[in-house]
N, C-alpha and C positions, 0 to 999 in steps of 0.2 A: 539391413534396413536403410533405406536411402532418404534423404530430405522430402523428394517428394511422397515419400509414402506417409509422412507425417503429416503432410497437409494439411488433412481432416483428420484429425486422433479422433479416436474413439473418446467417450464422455468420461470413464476412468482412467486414461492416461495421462499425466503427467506430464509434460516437457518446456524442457527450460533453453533458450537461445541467446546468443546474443551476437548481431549483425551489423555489418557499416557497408551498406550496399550504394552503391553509383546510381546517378538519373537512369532511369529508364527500368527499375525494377517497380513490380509490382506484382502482388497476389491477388487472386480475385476466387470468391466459393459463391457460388449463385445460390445453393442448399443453405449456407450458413454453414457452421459449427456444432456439433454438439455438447464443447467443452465451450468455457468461457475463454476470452482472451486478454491479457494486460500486457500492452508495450508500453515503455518509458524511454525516451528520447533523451540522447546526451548530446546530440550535435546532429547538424542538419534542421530537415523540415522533413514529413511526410505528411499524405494525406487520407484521411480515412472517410468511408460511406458506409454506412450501416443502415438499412431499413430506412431510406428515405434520408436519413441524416449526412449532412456533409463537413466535414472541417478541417483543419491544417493541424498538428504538433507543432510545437519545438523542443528548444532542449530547456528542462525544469517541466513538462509535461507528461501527464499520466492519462494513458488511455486506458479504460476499461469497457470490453464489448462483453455483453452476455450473448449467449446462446442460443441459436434458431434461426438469426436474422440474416440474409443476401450480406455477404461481408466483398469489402474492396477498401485494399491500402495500397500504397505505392511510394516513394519519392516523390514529392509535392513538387508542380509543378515550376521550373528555376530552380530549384534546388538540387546543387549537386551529387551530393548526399545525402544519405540517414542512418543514423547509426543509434542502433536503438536494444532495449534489453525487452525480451517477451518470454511466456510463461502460456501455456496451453494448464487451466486447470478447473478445478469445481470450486467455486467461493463456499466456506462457512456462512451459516444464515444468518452470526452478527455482524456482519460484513457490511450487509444492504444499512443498515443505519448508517454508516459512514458514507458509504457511495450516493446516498441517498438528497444530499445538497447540490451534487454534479449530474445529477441526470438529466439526457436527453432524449429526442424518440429515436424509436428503434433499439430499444435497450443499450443505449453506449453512454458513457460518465466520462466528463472529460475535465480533468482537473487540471489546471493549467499556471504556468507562476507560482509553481512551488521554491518557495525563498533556496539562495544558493546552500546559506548554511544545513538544510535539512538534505539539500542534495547528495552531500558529501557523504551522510547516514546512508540512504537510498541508496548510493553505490556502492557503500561494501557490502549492504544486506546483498544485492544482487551478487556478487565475489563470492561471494559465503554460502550461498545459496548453491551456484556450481558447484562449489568445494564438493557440498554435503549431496549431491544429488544420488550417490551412492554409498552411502557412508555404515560404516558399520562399526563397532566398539573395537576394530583393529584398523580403523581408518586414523590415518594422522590427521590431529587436529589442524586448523588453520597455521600453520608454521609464524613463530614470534616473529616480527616485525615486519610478517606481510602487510599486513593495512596496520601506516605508519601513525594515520591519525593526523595527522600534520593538514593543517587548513591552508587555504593557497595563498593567503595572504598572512602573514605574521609583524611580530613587530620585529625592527631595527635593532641593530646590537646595540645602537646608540642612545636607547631608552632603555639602557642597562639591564634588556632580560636576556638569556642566554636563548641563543636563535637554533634547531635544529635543522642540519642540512639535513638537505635530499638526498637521496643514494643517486648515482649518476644514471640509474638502469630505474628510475621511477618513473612511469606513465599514471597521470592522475585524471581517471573518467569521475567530471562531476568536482573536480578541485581534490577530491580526494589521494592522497601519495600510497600508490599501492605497490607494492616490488613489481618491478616485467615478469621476472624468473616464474612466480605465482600466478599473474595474470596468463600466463603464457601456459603453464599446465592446466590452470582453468579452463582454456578454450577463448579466450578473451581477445589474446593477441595474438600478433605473430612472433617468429624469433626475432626478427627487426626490431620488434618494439612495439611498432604500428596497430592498432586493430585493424583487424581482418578487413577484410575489402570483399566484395562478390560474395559473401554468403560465410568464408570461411570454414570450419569443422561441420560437422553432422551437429544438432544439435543433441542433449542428451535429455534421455527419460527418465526420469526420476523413478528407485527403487519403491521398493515398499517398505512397512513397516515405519521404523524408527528413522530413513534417509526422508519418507513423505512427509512427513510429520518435522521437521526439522526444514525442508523446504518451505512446507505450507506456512511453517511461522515468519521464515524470513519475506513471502509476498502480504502474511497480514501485515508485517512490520512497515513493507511497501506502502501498501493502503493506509495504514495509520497516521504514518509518517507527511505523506501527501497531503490526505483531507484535511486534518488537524491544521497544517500551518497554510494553506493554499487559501484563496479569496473564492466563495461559491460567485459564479456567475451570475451577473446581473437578472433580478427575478426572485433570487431565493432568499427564504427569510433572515438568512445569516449577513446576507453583504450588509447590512446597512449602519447603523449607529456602532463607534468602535469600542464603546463602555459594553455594550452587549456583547459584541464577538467576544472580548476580553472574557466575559462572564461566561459564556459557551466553552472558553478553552479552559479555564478555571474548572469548572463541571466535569468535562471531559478527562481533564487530571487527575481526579480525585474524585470521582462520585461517590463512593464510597464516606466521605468525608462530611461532618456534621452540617452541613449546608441549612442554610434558613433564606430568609428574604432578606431579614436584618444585615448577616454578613454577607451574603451576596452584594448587597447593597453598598457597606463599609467599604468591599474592595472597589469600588469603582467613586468612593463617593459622594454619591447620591439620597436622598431620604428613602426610605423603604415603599412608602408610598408612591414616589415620582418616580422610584426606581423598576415596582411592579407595573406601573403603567408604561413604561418603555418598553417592558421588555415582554408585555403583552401584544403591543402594537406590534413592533420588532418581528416576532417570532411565532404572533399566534397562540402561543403559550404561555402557563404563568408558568415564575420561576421555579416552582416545587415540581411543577407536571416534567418541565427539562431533567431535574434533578431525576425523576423516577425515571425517566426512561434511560437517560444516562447508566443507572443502576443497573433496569432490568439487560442491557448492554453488555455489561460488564458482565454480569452474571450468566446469558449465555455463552459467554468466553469460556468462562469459568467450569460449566456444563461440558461442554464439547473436549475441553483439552485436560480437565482435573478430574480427580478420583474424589474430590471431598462431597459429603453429603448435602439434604437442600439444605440443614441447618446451618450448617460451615457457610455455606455460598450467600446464604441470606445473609450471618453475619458478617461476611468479607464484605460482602458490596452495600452498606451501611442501613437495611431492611430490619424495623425493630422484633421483630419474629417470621419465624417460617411462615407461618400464616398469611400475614399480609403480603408478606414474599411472595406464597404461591399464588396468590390473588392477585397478585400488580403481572408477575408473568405470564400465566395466563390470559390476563388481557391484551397483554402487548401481541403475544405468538401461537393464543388458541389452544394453548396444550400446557398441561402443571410439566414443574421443573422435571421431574422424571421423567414424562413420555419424550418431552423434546430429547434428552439426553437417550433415551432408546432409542430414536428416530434418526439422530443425527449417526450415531455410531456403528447402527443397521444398513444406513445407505449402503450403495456400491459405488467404491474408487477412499 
């Protein structure tokens, strides 16, 4: 199987890349796709059109194109290169809650100025993610001191805390210190050191079973990781007051957690009163209604990758009974906790 036969994967396949192509590349599908697509940019610029939509990457950026739409990316114009990590696959349906502040038309979410510190997360999920794209219970785990952990900035010996070198064979995508030797059986790099230039390796497809499932965690990781710490674009009800955002990633923490107006409130300060009028304005929302959907969020997670029952899930994700449980999900996704969880596991891919 060749690069280009991959082009257009079928809607259950799987595959995971990662590229550092020169000016002058470019893909273009006039059909579209019928899998989704997520690249994330470590250096360079590219440029993406989807359904009418036009815009640039850089590096700290997450693209996400859904399915169906005339797609065209390439090397963004002066830009010598891009070097970028992408994923052909099918989103879980708690997904769209997160993607959901970054959307643009033509079905593409473009997260952008993701802080460097979550970067460096982002790039070993992606490392990790190769590892396991066929992994199997005699697969060697991620080898100790492959990803060093090590932030690219540290302190001085001279502020008396013990400084850990580098290994001399470290390349770090994203500030991240990850060994060559690893990156290099990954598919990452070359034996120089260098990532790949001109396309590199074949990319690979992700097994089945326990290697999908193991993949598919480290791109929700992706997506998590992104939305959560990135600024929604101008327009959406999160950019604005930063007591609220606060209150949003707080939510998003811990939904599960005994949330009220009062202590929502406490953490930011504010009287519960001035507080719910904020973050009405704000968001459209009152801060209970964020709090349930947060929940019922959390709890299709919980549906789709866990064996626990709806009483377990309710109790996990802070729902004072099954009951209201099933009642708040259903509203959110049209079907009580068990169909969705038949639906989701039923699919194909």
């Amino acid at each position: 199987m060749t690069a280009e036969d991959l082009s257009v994967p079928a809607a259950e396949v799987m595959i995971l890349g990662h590229y550092d192509k020169p000016a002058g590349y470019a893909t273009r599908r006039s059909y579209g796709s019928p899998s989704w697509l997520l690249m994330w940019t470590e250096a360079g610029a590219g440029r993406i059109t989807q359904g009418g939509t036009s815009f640039e990457v850089g590096p700290g950026d997450l693209a996400v194109l859904a399915s169906g739409a005339a797609q065209h990316y390439r090397v963004a114009p002066g830009a010598r290169r891009w070097r970028f990590w992408w994923v052909h696959f099918q989103p879980r349906a708690s997904w769209t809650a997160w993607l959901a502040p970054y959307a643009r038309e033509g079905g593409c979410h473009l997260v952008s100025g993701v802080p460097r510190a979550v970067r460096e997360r982002i790039a070993a999920a992606f490392v990790r993610a190769h590892h396991d794209a066929h992994w199997t219970p005699a697969t060697p785990s991620v080898p100790p001191g492959a990803l060093t952990g090590t932030p690219s900035v540290r302190p001085s010996s001279s502020e008396g805390i013990p400084v850990e070198r580098e290994p001399a064979d470290a390349w770090k995508p994203g500030g991240l210190s990850v060994r060559r030797d690893f990156l290099e059986s990954a598919g990452a790099v070359g034996s120089d050191g260098a990532p790949y230039a001109g396309g590199g390796r074949v990319p690979v497809v992700v097994g089945g079973g326990a290697a999908r499932e193991l993949v598919l965690g480290a791109v929700e990781e992706v997506v998590v990781l992104a939305t959560a710490s990135a600024r929604p674009r101008a327009g959406t009800p999160e950019e604005g007051d930063e007591r609220i955002r606060r209150v949003l990633t707080l939510i998003a923490a811990d939904p599960a957690a005994p949330h009220s107006v009062a202590s929502l409130a406490r953490a930011v300060a504010l009287s519960p009163s001035r507080f719910a009028h904020l973050f009405a304005a704000e968001t459209g929302r009152t801060p209970m209604h964020a709090v349930r959907q947060a929940r019922v969020r959390h709890a299709a997670s919980l549906l789709e990758i866990t064996d626990m029952d709806v009483g377990q899930v309710a109790a996990a994700c802070g729902f004072v009974s099954p009951f209201h449980f099933s009642r708040a999900f259903r509203r959110a996704y049209g079907v009580p906790p068990r169909e969705y969880r038949a639906r989701v596991r039923s699919a194909p891919g």
